[in-house]
C-alpha positions as a LaTeX table, in Angstrom:
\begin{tabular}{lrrr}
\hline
Residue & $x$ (\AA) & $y$ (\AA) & $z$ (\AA) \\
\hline
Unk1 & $-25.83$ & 15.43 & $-17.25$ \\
Unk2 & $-26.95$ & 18.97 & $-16.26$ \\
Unk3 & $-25.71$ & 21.57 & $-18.90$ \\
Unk4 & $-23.43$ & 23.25 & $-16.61$ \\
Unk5 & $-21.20$ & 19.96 & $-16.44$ \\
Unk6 & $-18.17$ & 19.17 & $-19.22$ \\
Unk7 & $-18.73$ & 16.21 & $-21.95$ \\
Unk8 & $-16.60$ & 13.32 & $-21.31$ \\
Unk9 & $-15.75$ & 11.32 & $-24.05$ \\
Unk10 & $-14.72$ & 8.43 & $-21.75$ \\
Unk11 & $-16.76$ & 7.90 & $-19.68$ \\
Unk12 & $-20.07$ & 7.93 & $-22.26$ \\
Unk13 & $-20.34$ & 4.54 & $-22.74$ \\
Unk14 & $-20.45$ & 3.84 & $-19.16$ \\
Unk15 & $-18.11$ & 1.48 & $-18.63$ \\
Unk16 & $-14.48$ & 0.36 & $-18.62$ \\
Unk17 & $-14.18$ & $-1.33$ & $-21.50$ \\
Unk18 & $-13.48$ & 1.96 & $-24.11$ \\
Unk19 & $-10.80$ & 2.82 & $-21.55$ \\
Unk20 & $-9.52$ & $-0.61$ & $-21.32$ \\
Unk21 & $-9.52$ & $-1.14$ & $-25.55$ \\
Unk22 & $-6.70$ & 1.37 & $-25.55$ \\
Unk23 & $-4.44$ & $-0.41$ & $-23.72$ \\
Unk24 & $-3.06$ & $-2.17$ & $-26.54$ \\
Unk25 & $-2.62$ & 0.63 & $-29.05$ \\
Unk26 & $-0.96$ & 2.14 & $-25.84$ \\
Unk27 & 0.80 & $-0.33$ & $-25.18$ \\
Unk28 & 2.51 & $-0.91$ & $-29.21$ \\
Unk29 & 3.17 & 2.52 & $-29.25$ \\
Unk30 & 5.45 & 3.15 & $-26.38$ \\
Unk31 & 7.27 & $-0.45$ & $-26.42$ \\
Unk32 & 8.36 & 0.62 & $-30.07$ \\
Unk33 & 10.31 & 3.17 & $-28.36$ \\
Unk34 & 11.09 & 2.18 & $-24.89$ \\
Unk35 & 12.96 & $-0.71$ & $-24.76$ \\
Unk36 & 13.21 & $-1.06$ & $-21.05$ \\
Unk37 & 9.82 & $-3.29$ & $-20.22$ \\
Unk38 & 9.11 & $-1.74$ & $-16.86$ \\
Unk39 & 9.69 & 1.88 & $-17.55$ \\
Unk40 & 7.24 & 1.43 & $-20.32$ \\
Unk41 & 4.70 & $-0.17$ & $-18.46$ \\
Unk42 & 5.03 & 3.06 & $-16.26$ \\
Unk43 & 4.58 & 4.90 & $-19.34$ \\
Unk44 & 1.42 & 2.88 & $-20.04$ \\
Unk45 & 0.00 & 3.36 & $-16.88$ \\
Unk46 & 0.51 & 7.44 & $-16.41$ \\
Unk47 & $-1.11$ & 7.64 & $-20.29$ \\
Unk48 & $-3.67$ & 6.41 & $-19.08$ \\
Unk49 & $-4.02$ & 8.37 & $-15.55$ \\
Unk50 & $-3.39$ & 11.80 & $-17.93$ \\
Unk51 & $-6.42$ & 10.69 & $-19.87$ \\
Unk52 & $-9.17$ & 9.57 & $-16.98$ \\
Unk53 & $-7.91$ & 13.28 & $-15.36$ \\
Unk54 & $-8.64$ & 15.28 & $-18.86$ \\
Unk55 & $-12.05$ & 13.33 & $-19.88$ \\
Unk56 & $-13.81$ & 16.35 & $-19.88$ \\
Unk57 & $-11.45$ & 17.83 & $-22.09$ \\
Unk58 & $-10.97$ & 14.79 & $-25.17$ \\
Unk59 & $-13.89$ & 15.16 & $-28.33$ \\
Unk60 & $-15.75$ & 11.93 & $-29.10$ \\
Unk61 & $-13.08$ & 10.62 & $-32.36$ \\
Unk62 & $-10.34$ & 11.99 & $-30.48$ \\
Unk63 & $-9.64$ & 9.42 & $-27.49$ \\
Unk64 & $-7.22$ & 7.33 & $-29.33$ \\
Unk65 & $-5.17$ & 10.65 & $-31.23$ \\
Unk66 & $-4.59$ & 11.74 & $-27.46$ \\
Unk67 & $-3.52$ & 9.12 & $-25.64$ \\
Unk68 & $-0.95$ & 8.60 & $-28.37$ \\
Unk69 & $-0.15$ & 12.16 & $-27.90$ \\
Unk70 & 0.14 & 11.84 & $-24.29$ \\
Unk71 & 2.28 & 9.04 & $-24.61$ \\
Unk72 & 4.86 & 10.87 & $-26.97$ \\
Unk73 & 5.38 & 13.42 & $-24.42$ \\
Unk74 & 6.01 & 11.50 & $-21.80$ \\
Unk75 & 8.37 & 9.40 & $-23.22$ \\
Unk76 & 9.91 & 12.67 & $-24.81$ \\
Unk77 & 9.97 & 13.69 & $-21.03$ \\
Unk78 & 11.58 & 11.04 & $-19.60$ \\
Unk79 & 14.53 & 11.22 & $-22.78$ \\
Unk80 & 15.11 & 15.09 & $-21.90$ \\
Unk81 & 15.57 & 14.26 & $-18.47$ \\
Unk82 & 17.73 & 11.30 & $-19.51$ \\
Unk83 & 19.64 & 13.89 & $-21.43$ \\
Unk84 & 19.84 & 16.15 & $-18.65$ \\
Unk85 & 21.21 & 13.59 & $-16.41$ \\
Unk86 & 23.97 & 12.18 & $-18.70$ \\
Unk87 & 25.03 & 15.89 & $-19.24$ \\
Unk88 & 25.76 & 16.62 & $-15.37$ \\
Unk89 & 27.12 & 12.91 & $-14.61$ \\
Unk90 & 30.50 & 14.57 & $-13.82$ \\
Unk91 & 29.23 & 17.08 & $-11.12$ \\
Unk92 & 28.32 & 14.16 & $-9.11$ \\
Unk93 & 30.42 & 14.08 & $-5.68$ \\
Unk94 & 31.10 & 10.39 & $-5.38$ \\
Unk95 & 29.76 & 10.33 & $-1.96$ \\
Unk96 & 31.01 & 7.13 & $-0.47$ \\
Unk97 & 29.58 & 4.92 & 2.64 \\
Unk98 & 31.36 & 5.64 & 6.13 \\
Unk99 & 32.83 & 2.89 & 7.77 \\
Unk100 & 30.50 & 0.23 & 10.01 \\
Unk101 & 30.13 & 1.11 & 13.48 \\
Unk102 & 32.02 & $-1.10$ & 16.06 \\
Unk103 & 30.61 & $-4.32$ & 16.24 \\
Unk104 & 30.81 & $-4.50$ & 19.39 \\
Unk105 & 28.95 & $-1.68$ & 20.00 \\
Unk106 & 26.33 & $-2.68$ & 18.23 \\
Unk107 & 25.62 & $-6.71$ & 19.78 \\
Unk108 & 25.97 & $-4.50$ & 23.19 \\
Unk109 & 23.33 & $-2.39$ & 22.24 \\
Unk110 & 21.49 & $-5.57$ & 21.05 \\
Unk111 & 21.38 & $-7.61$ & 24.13 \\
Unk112 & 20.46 & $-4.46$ & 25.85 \\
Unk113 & 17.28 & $-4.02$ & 24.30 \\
Unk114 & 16.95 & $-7.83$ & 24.47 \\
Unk115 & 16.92 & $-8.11$ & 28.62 \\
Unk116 & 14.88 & $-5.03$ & 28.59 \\
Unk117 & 12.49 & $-6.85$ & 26.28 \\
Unk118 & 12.29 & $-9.46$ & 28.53 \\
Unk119 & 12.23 & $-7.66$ & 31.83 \\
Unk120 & 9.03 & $-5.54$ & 30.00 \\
Unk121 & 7.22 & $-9.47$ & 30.37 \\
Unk122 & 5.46 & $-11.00$ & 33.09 \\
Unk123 & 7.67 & $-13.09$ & 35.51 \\
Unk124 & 5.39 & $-16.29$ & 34.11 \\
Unk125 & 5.79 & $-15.34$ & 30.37 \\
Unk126 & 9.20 & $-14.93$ & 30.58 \\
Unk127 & 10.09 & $-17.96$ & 32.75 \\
Unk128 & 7.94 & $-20.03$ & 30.36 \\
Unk129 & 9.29 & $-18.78$ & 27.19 \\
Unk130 & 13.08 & $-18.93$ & 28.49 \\
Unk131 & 12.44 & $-22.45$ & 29.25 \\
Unk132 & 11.35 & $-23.41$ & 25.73 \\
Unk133 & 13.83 & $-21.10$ & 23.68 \\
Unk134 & 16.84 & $-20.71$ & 25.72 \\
Unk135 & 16.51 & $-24.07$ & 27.58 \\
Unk136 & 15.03 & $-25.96$ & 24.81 \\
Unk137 & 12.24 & $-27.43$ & 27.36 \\
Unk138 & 8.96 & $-28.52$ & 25.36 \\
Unk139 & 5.57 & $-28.11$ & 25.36 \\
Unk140 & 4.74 & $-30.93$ & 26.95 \\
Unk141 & 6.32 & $-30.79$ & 29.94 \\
Unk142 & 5.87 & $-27.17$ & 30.83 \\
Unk143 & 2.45 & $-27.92$ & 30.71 \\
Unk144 & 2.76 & $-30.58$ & 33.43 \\
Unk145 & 4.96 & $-28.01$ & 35.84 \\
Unk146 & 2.00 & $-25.45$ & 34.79 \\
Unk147 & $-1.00$ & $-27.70$ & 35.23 \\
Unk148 & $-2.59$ & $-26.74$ & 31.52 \\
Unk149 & $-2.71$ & $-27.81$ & 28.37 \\
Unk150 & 0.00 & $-28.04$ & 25.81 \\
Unk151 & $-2.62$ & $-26.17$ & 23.53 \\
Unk152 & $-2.26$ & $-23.82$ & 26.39 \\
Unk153 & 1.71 & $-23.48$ & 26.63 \\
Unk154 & 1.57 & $-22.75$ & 22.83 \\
Unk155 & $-0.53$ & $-19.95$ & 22.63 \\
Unk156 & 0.73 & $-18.61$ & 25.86 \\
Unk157 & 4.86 & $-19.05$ & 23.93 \\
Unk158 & 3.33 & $-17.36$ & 20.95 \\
Unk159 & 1.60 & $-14.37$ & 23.00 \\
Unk160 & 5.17 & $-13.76$ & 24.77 \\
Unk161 & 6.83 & $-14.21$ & 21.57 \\
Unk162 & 4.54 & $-11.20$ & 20.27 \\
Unk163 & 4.83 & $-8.77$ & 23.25 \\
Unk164 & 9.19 & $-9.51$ & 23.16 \\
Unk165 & 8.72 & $-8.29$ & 19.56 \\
Unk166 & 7.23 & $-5.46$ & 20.48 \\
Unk167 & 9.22 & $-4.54$ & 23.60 \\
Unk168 & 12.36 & $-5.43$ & 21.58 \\
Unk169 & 11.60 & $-2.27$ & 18.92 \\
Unk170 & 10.34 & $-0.28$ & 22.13 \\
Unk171 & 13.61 & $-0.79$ & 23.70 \\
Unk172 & 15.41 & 0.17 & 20.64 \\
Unk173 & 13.54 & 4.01 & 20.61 \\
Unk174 & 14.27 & 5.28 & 24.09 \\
Unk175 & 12.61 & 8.09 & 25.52 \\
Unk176 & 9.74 & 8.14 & 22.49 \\
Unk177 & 6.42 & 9.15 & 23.90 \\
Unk178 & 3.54 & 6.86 & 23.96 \\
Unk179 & $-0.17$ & 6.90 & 24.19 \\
Unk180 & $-2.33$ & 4.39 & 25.33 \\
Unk181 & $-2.64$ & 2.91 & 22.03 \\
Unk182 & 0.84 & 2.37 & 20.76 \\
Unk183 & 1.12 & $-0.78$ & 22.34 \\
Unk184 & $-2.35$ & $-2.73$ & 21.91 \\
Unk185 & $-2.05$ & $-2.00$ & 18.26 \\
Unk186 & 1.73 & $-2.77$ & 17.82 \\
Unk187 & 0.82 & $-6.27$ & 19.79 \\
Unk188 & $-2.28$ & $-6.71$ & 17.86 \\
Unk189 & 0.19 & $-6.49$ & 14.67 \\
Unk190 & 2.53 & $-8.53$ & 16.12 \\
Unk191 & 0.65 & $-11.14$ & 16.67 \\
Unk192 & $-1.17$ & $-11.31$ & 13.49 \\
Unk193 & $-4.21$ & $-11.17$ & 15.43 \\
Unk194 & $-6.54$ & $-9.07$ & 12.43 \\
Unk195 & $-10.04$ & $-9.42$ & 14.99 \\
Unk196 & $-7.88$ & $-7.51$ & 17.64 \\
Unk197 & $-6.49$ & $-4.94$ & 15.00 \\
Unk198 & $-10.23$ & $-4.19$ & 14.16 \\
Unk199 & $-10.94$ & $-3.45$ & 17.69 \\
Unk200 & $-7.76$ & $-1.25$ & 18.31 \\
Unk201 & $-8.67$ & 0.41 & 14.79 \\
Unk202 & $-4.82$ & $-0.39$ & 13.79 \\
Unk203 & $-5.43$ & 0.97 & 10.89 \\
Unk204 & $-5.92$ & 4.61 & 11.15 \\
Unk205 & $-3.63$ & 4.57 & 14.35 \\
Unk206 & $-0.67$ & 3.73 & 12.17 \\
Unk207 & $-1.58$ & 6.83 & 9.80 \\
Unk208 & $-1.90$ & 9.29 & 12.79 \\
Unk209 & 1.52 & 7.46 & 14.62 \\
Unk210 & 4.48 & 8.19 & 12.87 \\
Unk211 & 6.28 & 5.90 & 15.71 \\
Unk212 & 3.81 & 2.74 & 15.11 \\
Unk213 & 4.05 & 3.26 & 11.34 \\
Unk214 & 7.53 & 3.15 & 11.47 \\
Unk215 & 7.63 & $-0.05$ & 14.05 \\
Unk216 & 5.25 & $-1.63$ & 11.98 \\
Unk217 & 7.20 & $-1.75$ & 9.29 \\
Unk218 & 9.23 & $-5.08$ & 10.54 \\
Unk219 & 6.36 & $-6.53$ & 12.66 \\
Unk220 & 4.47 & $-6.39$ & 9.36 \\
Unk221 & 6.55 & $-8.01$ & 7.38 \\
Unk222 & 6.94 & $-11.28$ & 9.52 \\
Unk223 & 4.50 & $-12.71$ & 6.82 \\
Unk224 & 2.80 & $-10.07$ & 5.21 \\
Unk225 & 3.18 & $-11.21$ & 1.87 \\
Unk226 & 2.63 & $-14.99$ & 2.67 \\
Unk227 & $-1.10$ & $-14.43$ & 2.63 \\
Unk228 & $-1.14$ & $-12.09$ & $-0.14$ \\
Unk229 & $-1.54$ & $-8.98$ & 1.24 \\
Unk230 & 1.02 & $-6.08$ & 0.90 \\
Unk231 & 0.47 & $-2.39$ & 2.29 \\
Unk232 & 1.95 & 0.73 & 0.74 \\
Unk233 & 2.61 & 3.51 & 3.23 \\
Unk234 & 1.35 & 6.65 & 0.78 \\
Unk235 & 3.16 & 10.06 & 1.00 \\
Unk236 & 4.89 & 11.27 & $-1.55$ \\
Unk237 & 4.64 & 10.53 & $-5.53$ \\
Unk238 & 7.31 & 7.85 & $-5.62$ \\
Unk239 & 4.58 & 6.11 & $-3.17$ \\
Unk240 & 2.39 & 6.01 & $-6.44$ \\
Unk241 & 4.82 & 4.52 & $-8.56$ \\
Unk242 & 5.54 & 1.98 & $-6.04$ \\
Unk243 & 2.11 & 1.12 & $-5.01$ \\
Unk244 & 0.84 & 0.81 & $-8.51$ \\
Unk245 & 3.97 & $-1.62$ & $-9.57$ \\
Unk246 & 3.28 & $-3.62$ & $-6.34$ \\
Unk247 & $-0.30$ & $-3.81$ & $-7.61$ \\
Unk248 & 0.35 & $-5.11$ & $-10.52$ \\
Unk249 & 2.79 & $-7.86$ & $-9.19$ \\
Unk250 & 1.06 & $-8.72$ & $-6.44$ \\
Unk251 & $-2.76$ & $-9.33$ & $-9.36$ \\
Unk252 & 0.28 & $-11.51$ & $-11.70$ \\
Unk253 & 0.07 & $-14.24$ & $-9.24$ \\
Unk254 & $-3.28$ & $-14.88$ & $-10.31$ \\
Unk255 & $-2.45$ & $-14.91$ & $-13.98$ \\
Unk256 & $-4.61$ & $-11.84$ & $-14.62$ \\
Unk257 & $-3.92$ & $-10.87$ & $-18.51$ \\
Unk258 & $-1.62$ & $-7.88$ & $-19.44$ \\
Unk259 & $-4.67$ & $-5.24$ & $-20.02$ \\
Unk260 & $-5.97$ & $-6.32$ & $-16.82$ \\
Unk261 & $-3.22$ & $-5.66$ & $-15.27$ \\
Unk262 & $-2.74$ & $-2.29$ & $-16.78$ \\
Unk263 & $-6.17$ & $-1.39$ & $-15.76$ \\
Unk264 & $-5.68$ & $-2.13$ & $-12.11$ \\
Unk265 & $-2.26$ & $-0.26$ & $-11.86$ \\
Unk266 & $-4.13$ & 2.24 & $-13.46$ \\
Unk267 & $-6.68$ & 2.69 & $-10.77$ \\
Unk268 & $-4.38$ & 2.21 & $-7.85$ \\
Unk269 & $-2.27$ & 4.80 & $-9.46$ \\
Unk270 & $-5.37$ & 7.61 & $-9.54$ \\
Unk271 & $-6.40$ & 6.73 & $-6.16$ \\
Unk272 & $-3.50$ & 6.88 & $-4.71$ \\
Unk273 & $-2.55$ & 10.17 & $-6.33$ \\
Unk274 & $-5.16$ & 11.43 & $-4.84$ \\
Unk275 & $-4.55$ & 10.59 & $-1.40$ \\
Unk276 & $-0.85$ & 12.52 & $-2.25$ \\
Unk277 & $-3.19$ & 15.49 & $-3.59$ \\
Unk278 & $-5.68$ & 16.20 & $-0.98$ \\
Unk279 & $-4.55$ & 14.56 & 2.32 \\
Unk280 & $-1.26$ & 14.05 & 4.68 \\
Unk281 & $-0.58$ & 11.06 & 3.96 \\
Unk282 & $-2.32$ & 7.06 & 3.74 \\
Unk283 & $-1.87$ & 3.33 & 2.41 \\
Unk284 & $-3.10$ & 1.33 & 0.14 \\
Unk285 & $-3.71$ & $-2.51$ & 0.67 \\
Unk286 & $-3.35$ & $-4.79$ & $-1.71$ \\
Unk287 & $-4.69$ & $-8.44$ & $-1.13$ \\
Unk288 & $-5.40$ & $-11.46$ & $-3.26$ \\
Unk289 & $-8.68$ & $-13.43$ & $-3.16$ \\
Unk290 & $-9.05$ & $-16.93$ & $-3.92$ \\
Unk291 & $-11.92$ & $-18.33$ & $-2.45$ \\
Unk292 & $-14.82$ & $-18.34$ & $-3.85$ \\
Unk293 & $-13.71$ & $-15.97$ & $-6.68$ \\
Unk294 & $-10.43$ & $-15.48$ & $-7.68$ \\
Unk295 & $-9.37$ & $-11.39$ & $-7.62$ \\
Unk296 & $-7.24$ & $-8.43$ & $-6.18$ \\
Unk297 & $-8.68$ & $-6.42$ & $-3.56$ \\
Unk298 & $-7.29$ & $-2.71$ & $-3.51$ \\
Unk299 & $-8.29$ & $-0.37$ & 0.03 \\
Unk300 & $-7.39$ & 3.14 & 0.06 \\
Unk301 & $-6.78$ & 4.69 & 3.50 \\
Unk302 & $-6.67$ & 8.38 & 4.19 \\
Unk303 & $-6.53$ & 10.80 & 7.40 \\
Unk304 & $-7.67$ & 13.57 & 4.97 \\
Unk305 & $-10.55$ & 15.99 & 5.52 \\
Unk306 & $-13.04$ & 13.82 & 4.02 \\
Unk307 & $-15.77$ & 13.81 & 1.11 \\
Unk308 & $-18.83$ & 15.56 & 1.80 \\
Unk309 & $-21.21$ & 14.55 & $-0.47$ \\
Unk310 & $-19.44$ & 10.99 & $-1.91$ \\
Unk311 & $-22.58$ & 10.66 & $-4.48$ \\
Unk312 & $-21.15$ & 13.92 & $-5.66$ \\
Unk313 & $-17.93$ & 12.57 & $-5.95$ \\
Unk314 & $-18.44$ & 9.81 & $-8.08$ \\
Unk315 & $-20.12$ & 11.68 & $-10.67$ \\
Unk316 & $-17.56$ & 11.94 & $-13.84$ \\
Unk317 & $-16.37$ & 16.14 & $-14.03$ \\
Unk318 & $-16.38$ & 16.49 & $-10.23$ \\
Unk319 & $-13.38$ & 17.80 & $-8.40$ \\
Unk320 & $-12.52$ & 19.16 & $-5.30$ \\
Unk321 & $-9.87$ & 20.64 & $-2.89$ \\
Unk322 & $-11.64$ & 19.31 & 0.14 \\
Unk323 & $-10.55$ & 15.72 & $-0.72$ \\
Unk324 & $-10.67$ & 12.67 & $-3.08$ \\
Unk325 & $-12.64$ & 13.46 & $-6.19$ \\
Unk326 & $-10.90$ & 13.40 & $-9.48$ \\
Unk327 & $-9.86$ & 10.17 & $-9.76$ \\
Unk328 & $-13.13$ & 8.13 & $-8.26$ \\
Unk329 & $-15.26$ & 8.45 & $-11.26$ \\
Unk330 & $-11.66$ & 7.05 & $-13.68$ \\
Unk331 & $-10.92$ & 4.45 & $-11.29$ \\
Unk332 & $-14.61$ & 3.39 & $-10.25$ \\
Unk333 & $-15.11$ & 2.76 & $-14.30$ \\
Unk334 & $-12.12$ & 0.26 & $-14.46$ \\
Unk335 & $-12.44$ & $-1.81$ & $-11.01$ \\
Unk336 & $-15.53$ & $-4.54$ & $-11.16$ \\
Unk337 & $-16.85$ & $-3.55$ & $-7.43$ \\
Unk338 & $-16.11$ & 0.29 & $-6.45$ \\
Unk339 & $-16.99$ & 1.72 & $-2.86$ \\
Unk340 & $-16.08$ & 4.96 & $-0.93$ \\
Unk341 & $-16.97$ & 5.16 & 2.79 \\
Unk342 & $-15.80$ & 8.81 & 3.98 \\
Unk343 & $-16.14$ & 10.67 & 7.57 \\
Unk344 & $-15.78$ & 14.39 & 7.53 \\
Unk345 & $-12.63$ & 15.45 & 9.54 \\
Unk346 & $-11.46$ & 11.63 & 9.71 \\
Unk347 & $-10.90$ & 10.45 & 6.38 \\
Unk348 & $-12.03$ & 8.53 & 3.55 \\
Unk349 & $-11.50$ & 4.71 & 2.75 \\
Unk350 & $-11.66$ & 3.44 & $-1.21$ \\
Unk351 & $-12.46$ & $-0.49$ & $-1.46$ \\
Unk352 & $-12.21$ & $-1.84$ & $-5.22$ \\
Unk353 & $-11.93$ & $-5.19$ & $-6.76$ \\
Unk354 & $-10.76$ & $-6.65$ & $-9.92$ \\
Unk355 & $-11.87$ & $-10.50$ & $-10.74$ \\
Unk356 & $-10.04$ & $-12.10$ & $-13.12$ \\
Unk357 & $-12.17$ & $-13.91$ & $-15.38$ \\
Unk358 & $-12.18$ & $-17.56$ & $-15.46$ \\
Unk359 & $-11.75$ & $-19.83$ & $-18.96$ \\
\hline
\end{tabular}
């Protein structure tokens, strides 16, 4: 460490384990006082961000005096405001829902978008999948009047199925511009086809498309969380909360322990207060692995203006306005495998995994 750089007590020892011994004291101290479990786990987590941010700043003896420190105020935070809010109940206006639209209106406005859906597929796909849905025709047989394969009908029924998704939602946002890529990645998505989202780069299209994103959102979840992956659109700081609470359930499947699972919320929580910091706007991804290792994958996506030097970056004390910095070094110590790939003027990607540890 050249002298011009700050001490950090932290990160010393060069690994996540000091960080990660804390937990526990942490963790007595502010369930003596909170009693609601999740709130305190919150409580847990943002001690813990406060203290990777201020390494520079914490004496060697001192670690454990400040996180408890940090921990009282935030919990005498979050009573004041508590306080606050009790006090000014009354000047609520009890603003209550209007009344439903006319049904009617809305199954018109339903089947609408459905025919245009359809009229938005080939005369063959729609034939063929009218046949098997509506007509209740199989497989089989509509591969005899077609001269393929069943195989073939299947995929072909499932390819239809995907586009009709799509067109549905289309139909549903009249007179939205598109660009050439709205629809190869929103079919890509729909179909669940991830070698085809690779090639359409689905990924960063849905963080420069606020129409896609927002499309996405149902094509997504047609099974998102069946194969144990979840994305967090990133924009605004109740993003963090909510992407480092859906880290943390989404690592309990695999029976990490309680610290572990502190640590990871922890690290999801700096990156992706980052990405609120220095960028527009991102997601996190959070996915399970279970073969060959068991673990939680975490990737950090940003549209931001990118890291220049990312060796720079990791380096504990280093900070920026120009992009992610501040958090890398915290969240780098308490992941197992840490990498940043970053493109000036495009953006900057995080990958970071946590393995749980077997026996």
């Amino acid at each position: 460490m050249s002298a011009g750089q700050p001490a950090d007590a932290l990160s010393e020892s060069g690994s996540q384990s000091d960080v990660a011994a804390l937990v526990p004291v942490i963790r007595r101290f502010v369930h003596s006082r909170v009693s609601n479990e999740a709130v305190a786990d919150d409580i847990v987590q943002e001690t813990l961000v406060r203290m990777l941010a201020a390494a520079g700043r914490v004496e060697p003896g001192m670690v454990e005096p400040y996180a408890i420190i940090t921990a009282r105020n935030l919990i005498a935070s979050m009573w004041k405001e508590q306080e606050r809010h009790r006090r000014n109940q009354h000047r609520i206006v009890d603003l209550r829902s209007p009344e439903s639209p006319d049904e009617g209106l809305l199954q018109q406005e339903d089947k609408g978008a459905v025919a245009e859906a359809l009229e938005r597929l080939s005369e063959r796909d729609r034939r063929t999948l009218m046949a098997h849905e509506v007509a209740g025709q199989d497989t089989q047989s509509l591969a005899g009047e077609l001269g393929v394969t069943a195989g073939a009908v299947a995929a072909q029924l499932n390819r239809s199925r995907a586009r009709l998704r799509v067109e549905y939602l289309l139909a549903l946002e009249p007179g939205t511009a598109l660009t050439d890529r709205c629809r190869p990645v929103l079919f890509a998505l729909s179909g669940g086809d991830r070698r085809r989202q690779r090639e359409v780069d689905a990924a960063r299209h849905l963080l420069e498309c606020d129409l896609c994103e927002k499309l996405s959102q149902p094509l997504l979840e047609r099974g998102q969380r069946s194969d144990g992956e979840v994305r967090i659109r990133i924009r605004a700081d109740a993003d963090i909360v909510l992407a480092r609470q859906t880290a943390r359930e989404v690592a309990a499947r695999l029976e990490f322990s309680r610290t572990d699972l502190t640590v990871i919320a922890t690290a999801v929580s700096e990156i992706a207060r980052n990405v609120v910091r220095f960028t527009d706007g991102g997601e996190v991804v959070v996915e399970l692995l279970e073969e060959p290792r068991r673990g939680v994958r975490i990737v950090a996506r940003d549209t931001g203006p990118g890291i220049a030097d990312v060796e720079a970056a990791l380096v504990d004390g280093y900070s920026t306005y120009h992009g992610l910095g501040l958090g890398l070094p915290g969240a780098r110590r308490l992941m197992d495998e840490f990498a940043v790939v970053s493109e000036m003027g495009r953006g900057t990607t995080v990958t970071m995994t946590k393995w749980r540890q077997e026996g």
